[in-house]
MARGU-884728 format. One line per 2 residues: number of its first residue (from 1); their letters; for each residue x, y, z of N, C-alpha, C, O. Coordinates in nm, 2 decimals. Example, Ala and Ser with C-alpha at 12.3 -4.5 7.8 and 13.67 -1.06 7.14 Angstrom:
1> AS> 1.32/-0.57/0.78/1.23/-0.45/0.78/1.32/-0.33/0.78/1.42/-0.33/0.85; 1.28/-0.22/0.71/1.37/-0.11/0.71/1.29/0.00/0.79/1.34/0.11/0.80
END
This chain:
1> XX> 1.51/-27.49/-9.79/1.37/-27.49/-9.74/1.29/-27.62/-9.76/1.21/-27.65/-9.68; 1.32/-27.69/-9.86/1.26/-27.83/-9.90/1.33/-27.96/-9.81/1.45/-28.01/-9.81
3> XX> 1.21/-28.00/-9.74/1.26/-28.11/-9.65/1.22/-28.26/-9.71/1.12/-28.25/-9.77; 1.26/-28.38/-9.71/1.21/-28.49/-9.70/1.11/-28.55/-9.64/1.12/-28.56/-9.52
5> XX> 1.00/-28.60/-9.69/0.90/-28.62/-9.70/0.94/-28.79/-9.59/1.02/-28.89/-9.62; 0.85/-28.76/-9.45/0.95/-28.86/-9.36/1.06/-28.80/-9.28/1.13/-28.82/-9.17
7> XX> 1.06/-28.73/-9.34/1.23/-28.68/-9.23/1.23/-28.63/-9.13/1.15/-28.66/-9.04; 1.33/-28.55/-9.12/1.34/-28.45/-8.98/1.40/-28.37/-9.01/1.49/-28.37/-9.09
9> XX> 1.34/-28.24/-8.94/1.40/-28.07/-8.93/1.45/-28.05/-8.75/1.41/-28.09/-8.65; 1.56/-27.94/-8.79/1.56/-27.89/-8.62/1.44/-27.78/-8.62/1.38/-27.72/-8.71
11> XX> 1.42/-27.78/-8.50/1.30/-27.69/-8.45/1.39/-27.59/-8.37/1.33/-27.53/-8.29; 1.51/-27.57/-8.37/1.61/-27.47/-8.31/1.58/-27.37/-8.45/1.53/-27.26/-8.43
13> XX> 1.62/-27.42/-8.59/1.59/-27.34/-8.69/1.51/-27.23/-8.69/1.54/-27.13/-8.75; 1.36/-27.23/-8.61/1.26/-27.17/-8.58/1.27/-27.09/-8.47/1.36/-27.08/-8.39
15> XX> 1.14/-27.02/-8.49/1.13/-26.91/-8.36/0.97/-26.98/-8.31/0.94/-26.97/-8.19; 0.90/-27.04/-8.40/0.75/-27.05/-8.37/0.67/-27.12/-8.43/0.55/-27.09/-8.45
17> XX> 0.77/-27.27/-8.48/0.70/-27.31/-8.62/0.55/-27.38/-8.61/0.51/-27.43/-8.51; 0.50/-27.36/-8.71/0.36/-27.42/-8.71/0.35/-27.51/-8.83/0.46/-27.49/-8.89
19> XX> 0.26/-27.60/-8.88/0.27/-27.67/-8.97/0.14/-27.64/-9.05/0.04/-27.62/-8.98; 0.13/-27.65/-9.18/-0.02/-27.62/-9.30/-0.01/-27.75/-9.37/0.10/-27.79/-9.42
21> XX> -0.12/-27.82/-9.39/-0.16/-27.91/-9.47/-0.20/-27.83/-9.61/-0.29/-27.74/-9.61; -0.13/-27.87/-9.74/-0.19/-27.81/-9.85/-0.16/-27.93/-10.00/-0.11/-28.04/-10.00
23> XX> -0.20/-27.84/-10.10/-0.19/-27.94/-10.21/-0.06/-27.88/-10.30/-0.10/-27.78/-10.35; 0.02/-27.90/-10.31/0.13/-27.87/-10.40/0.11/-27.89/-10.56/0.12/-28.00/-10.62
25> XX> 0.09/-27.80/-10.61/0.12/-27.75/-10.81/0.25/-27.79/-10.83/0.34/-27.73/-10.77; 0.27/-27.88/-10.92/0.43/-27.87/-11.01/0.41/-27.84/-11.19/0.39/-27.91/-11.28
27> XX> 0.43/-27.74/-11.19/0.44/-27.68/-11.37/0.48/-27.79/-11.45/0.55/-27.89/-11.42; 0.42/-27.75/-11.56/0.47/-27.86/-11.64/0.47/-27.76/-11.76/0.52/-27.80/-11.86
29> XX> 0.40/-27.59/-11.78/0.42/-27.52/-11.87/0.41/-27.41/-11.83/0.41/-27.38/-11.71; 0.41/-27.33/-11.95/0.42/-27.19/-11.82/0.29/-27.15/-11.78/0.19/-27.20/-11.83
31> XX> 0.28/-27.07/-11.68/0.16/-27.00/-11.65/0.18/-26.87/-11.63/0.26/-26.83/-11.54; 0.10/-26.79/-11.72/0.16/-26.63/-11.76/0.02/-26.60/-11.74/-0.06/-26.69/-11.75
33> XX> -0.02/-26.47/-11.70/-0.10/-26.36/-11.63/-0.12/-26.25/-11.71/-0.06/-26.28/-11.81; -0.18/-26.12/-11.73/-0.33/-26.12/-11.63/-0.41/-26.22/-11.73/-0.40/-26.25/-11.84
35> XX> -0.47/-26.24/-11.66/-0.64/-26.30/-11.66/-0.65/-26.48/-11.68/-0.75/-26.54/-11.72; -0.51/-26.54/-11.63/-0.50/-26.65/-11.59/-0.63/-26.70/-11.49/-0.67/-26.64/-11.39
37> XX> -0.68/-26.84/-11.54/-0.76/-26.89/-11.45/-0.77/-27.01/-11.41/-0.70/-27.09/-11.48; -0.84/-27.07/-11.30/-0.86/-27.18/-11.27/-0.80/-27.34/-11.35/-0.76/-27.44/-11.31
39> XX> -0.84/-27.27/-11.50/-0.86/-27.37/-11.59/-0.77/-27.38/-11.62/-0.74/-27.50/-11.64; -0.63/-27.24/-11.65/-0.58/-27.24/-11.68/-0.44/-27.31/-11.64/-0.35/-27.34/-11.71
41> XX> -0.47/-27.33/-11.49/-0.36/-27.39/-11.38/-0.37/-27.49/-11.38/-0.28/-27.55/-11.33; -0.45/-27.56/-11.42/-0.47/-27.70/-11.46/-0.46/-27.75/-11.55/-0.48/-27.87/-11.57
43> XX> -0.43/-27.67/-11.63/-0.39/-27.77/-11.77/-0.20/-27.69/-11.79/-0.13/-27.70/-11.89; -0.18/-27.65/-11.66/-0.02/-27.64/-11.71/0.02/-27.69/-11.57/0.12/-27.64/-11.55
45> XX> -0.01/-27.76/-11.48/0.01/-27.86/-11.41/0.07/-27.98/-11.47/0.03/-28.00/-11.59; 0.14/-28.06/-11.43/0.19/-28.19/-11.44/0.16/-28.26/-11.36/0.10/-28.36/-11.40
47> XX> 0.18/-28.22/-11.24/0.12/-28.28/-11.10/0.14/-28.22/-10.99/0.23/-28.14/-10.95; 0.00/-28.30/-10.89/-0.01/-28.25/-10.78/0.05/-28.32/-10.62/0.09/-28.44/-10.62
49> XX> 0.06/-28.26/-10.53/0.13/-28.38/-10.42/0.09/-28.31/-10.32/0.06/-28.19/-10.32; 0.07/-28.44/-10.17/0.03/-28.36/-10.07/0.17/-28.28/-10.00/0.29/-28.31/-10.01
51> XX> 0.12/-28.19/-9.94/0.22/-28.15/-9.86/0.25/-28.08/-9.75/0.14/-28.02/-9.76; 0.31/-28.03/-9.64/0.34/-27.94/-9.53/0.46/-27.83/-9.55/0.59/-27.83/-9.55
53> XX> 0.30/-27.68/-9.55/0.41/-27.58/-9.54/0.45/-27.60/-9.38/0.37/-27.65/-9.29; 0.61/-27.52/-9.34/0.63/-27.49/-9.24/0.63/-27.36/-9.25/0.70/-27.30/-9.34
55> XX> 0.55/-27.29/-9.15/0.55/-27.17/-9.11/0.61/-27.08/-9.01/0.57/-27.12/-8.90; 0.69/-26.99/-9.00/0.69/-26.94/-8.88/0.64/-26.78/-8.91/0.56/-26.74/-9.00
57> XX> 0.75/-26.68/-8.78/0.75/-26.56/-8.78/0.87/-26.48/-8.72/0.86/-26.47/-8.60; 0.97/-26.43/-8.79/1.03/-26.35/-8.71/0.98/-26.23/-8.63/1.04/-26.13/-8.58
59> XX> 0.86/-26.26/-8.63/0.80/-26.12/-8.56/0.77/-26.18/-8.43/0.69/-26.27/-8.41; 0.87/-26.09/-8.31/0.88/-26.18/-8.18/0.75/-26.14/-8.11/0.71/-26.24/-8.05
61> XX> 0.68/-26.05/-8.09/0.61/-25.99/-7.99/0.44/-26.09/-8.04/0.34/-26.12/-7.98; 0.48/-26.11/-8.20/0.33/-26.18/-8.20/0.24/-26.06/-8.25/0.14/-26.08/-8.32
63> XX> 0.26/-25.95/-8.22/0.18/-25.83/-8.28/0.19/-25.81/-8.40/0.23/-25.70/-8.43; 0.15/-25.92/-8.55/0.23/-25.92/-8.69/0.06/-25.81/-8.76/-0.05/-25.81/-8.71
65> XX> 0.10/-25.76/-8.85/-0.01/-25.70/-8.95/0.04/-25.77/-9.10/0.14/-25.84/-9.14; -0.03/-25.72/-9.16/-0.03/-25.78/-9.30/0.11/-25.72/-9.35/0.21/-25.78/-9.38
67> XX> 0.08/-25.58/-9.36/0.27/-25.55/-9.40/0.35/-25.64/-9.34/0.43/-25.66/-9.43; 0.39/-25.70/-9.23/0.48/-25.78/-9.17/0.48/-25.92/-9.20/0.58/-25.99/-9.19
69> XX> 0.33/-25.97/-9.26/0.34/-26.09/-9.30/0.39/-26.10/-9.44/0.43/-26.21/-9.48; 0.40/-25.98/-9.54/0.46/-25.94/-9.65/0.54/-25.96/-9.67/0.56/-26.04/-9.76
71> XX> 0.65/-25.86/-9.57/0.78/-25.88/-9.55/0.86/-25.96/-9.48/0.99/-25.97/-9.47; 0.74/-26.04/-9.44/0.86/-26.17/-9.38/0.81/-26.27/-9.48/0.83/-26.39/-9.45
73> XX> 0.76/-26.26/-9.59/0.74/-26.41/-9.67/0.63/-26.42/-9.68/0.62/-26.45/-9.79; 0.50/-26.42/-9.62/0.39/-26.49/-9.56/0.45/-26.59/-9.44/0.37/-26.66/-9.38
75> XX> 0.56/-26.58/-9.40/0.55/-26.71/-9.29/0.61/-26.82/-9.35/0.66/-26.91/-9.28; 0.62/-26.81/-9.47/0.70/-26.96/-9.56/0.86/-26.93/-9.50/0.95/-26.85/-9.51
77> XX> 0.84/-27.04/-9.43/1.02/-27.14/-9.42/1.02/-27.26/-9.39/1.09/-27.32/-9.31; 0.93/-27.31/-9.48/0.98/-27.46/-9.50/0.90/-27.55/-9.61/0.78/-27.51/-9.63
79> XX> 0.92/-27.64/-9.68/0.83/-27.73/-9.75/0.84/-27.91/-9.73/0.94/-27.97/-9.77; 0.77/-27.96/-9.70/0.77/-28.13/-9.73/0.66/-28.14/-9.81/0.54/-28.12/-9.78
81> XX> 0.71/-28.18/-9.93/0.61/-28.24/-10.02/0.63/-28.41/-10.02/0.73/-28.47/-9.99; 0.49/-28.47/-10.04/0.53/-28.58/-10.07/0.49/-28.64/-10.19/0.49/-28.54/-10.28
83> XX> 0.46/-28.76/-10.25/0.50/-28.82/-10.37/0.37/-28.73/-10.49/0.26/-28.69/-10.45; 0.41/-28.73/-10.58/0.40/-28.65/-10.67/0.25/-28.75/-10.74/0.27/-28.87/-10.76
85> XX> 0.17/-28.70/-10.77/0.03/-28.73/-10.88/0.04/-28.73/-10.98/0.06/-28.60/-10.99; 0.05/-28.77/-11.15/0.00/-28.69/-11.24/-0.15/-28.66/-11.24/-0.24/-28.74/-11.23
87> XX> -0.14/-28.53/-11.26/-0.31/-28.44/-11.27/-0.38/-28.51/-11.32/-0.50/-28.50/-11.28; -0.37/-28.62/-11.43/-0.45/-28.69/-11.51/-0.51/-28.81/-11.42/-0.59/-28.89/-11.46
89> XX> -0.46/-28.82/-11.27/-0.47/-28.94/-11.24/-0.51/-28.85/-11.08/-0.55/-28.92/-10.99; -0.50/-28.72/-11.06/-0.54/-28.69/-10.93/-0.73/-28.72/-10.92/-0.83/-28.74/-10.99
91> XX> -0.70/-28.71/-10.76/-0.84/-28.69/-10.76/-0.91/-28.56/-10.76/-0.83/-28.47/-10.75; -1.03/-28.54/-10.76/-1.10/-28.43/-10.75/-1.06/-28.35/-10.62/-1.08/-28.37/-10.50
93> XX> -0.96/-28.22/-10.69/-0.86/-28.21/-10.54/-0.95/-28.09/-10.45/-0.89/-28.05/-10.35; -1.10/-28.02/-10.48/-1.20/-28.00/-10.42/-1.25/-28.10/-10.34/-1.33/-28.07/-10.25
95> XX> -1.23/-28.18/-10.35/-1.34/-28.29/-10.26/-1.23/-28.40/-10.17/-1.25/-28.50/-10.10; -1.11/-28.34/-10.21/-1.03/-28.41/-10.10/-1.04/-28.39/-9.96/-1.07/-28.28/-9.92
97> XX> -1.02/-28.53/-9.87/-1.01/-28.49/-9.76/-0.92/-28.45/-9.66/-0.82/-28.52/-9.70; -0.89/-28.41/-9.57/-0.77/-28.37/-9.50/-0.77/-28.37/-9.36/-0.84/-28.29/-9.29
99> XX> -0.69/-28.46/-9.30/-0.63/-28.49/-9.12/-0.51/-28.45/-9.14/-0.43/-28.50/-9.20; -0.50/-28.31/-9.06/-0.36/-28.33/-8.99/-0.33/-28.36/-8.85/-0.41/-28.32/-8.77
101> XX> -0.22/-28.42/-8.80/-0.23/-28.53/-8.71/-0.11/-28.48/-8.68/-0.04/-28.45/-8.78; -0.07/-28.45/-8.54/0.05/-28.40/-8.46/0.05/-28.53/-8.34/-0.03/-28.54/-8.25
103> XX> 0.14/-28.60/-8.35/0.20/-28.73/-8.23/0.05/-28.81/-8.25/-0.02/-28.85/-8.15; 0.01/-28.85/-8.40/-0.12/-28.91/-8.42/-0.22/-28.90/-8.40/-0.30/-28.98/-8.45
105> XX> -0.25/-28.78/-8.31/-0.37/-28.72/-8.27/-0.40/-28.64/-8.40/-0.32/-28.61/-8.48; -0.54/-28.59/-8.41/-0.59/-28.57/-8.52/-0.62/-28.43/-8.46/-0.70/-28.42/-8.36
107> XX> -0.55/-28.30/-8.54/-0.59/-28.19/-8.44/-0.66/-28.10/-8.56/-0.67/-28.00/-8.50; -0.70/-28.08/-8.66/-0.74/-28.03/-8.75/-0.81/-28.13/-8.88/-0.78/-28.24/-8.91
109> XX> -0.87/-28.06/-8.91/-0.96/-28.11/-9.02/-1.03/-28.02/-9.17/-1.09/-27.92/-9.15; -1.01/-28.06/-9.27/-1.06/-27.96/-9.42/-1.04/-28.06/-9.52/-0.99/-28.17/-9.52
111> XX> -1.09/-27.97/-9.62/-1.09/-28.03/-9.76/-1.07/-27.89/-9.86/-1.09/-27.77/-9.85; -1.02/-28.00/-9.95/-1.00/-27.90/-10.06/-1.04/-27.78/-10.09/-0.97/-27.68/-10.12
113> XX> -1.19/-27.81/-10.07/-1.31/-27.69/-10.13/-1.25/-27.57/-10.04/-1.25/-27.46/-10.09; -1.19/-27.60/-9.91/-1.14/-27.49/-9.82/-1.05/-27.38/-9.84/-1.03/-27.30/-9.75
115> XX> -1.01/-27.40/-9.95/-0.90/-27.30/-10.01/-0.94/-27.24/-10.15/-0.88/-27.26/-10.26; -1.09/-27.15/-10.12/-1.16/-27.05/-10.15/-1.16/-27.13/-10.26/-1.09/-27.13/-10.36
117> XX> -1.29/-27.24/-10.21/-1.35/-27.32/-10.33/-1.30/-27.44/-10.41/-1.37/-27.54/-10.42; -1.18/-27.44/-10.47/-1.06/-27.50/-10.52/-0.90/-27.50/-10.45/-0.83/-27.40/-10.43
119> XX> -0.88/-27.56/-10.44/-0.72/-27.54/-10.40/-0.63/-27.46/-10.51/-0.52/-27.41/-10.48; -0.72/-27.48/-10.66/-0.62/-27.42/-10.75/-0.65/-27.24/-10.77/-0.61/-27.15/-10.84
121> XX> -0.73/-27.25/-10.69/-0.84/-27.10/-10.72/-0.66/-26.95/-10.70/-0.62/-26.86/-10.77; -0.61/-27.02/-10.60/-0.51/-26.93/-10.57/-0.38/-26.90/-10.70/-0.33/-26.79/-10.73
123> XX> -0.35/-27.00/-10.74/-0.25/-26.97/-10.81/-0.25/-26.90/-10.93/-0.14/-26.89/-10.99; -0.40/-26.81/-10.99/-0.34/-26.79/-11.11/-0.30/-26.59/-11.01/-0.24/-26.49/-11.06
125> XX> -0.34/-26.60/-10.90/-0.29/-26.46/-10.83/-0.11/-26.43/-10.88/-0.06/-26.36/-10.96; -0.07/-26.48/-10.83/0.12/-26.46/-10.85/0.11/-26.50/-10.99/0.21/-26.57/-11.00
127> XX> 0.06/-26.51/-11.09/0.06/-26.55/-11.22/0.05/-26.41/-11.28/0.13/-26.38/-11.36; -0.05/-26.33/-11.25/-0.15/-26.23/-11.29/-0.09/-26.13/-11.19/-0.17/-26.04/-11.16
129> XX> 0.03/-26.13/-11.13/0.06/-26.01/-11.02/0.22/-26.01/-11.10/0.28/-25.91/-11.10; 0.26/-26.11/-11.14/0.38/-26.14/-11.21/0.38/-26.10/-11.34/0.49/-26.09/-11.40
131> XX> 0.28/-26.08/-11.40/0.25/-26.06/-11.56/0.30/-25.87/-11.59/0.35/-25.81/-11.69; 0.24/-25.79/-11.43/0.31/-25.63/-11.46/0.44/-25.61/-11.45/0.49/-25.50/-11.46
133> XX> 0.52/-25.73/-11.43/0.65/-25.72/-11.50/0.70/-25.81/-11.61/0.81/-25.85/-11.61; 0.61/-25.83/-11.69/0.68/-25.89/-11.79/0.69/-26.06/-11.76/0.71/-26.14/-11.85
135> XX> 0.68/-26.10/-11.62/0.71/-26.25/-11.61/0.55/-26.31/-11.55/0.44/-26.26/-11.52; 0.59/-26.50/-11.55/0.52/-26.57/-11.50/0.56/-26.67/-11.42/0.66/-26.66/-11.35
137> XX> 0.49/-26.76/-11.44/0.57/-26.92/-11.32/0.60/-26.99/-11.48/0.55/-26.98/-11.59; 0.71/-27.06/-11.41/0.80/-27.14/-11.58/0.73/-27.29/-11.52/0.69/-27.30/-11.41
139> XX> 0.73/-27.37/-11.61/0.76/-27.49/-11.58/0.87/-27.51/-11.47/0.98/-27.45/-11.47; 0.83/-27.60/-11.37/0.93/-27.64/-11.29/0.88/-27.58/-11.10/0.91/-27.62/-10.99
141> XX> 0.79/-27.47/-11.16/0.78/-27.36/-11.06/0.68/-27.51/-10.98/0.60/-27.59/-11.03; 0.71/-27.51/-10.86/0.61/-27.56/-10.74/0.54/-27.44/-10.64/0.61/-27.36/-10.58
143> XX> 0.41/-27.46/-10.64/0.36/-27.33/-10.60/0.25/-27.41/-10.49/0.19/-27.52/-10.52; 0.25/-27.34/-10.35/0.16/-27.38/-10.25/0.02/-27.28/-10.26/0.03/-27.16/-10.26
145> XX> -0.07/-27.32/-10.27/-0.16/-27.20/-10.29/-0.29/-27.18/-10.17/-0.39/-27.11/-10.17; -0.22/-27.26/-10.04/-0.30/-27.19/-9.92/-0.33/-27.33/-9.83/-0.34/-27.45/-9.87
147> XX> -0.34/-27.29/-9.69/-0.37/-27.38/-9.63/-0.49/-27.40/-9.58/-0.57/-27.33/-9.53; -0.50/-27.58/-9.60/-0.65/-27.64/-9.58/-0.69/-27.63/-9.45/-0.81/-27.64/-9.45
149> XX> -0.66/-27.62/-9.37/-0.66/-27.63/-9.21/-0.61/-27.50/-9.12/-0.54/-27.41/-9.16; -0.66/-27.51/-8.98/-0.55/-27.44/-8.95/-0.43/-27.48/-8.89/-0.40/-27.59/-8.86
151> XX> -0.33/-27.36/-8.86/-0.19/-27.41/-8.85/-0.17/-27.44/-8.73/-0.12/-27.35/-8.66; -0.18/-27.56/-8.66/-0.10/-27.55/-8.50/0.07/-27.55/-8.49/0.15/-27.59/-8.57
153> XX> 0.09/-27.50/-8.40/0.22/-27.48/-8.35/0.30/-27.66/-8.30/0.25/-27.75/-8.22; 0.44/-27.67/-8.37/0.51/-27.83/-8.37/0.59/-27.81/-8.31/0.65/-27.72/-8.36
155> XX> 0.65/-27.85/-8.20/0.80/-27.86/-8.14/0.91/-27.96/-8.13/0.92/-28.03/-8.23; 0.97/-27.97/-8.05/1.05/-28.05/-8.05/1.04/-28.18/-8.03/1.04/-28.18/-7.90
157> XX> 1.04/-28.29/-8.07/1.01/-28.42/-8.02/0.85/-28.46/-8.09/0.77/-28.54/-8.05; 0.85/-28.37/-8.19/0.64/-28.40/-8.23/0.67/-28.42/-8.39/0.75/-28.36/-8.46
159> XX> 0.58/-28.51/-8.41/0.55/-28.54/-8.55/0.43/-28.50/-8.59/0.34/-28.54/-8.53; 0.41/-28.41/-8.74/0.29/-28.38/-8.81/0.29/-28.42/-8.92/0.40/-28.42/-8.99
161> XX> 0.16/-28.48/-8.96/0.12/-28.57/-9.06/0.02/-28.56/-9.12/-0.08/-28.59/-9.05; 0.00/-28.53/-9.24/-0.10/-28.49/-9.32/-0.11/-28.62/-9.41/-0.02/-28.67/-9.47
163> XX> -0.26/-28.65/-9.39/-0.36/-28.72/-9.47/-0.45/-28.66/-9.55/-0.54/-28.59/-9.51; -0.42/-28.71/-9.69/-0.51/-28.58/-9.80/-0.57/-28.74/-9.88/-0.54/-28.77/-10.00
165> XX> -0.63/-28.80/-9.82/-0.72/-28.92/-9.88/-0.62/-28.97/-10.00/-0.51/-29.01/-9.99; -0.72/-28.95/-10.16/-0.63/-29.07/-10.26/-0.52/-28.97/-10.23/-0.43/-29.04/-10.18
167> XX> -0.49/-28.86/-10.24/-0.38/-28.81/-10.30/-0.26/-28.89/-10.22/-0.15/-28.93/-10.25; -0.33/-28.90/-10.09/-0.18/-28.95/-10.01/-0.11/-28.88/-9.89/-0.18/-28.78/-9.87
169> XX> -0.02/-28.89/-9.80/0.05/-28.88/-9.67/0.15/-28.78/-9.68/0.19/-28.78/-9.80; 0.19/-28.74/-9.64/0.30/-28.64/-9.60/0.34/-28.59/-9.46/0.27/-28.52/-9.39
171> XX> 0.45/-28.64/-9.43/0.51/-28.61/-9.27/0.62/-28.57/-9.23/0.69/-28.57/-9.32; 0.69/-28.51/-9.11/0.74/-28.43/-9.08/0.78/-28.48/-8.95/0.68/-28.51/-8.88
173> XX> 0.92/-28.50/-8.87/0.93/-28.49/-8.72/1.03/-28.35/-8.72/1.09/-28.30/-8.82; 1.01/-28.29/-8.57/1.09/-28.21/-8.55/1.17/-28.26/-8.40/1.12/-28.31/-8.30
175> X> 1.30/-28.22/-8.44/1.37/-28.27/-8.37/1.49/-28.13/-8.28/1.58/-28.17/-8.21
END
């Protein structure tokens, strides 16, 4: 599911892919739950990177409900991260800005704050939903915690390209 940052994917792989501009978490300690917070995700961070979820759906008709986005993943089948931050050196990843750009055209637009406030606001959820069995995210764990934009649909022959200001670029052709 992890692609090269620059590369290329088949878009035969897919039924419907779309692409998400987001900020990518890499552990650097554990993060154990319940009542994990904001604060807490950030100081067990190592670093942060921009990146593109690929999304699809095996749900052909398009009629999906929340149970279906459940059971198919949320939609995750794919990741390009690109070059890695240390946290001590990101920027204020609230106030980042965000172009995603399909064949260089600029088709979406957000910032950080757009991912309910914080971008890290999401992660201590699977931290604190993980903790009623006994586990958490280890070090190592890279966690997407929502997308800044919305998702347009990428095909064949198209490149998407996320610009997350200092943090940096991350791109994608589909071939």
């Amino acid at each position: 599911m992890v692609h090269r940052d620059g590369g290329t994917v088949r878009a035969a792989r897919y039924r419907a892919p779309r692409v998400e501009p987001e900020i990518c978490f890499r552990l650097a300690r554990p993060l154990y739950g319940p009542g994990a917070t904001l604060s807490d995700v950030l100081a067990a961070t190592d670093a942060v990177a921009p990146a593109l979820e690929i999304v699809d759906s095996r749900i052909r008709d398009g009629r999906i409900t929340l149970a279906d986005t459940v059971a198919d993943h949320a939609g995750a089948a794919g990741l390009v991260c690109g070059s890695w931050t240390p946290i001590a050196y990101a920027p204020d990843l609230a106030a980042v800005n965000v172009d995603l750009l399909v064949d260089g055209s600029r088709v979406a637009t957000g910032s950080g704050a757009d991912v309910m406030g914080h971008p890290a606001t999401p992660v201590p959820w699977p931290a604190d939903t993980l903790a009623a069995y006994g586990r958490g995210l280890d070090p190592g764990h890279v966690i997407l915690p929502g997308a800044i934009t919305t998702a347009p649909c990428i095909g064949v022959g198209q490149k998407a390209e996320a610009r997350l200001g200092a943090l940096g670029s991350v791109s994608v052709s589909f071939i």
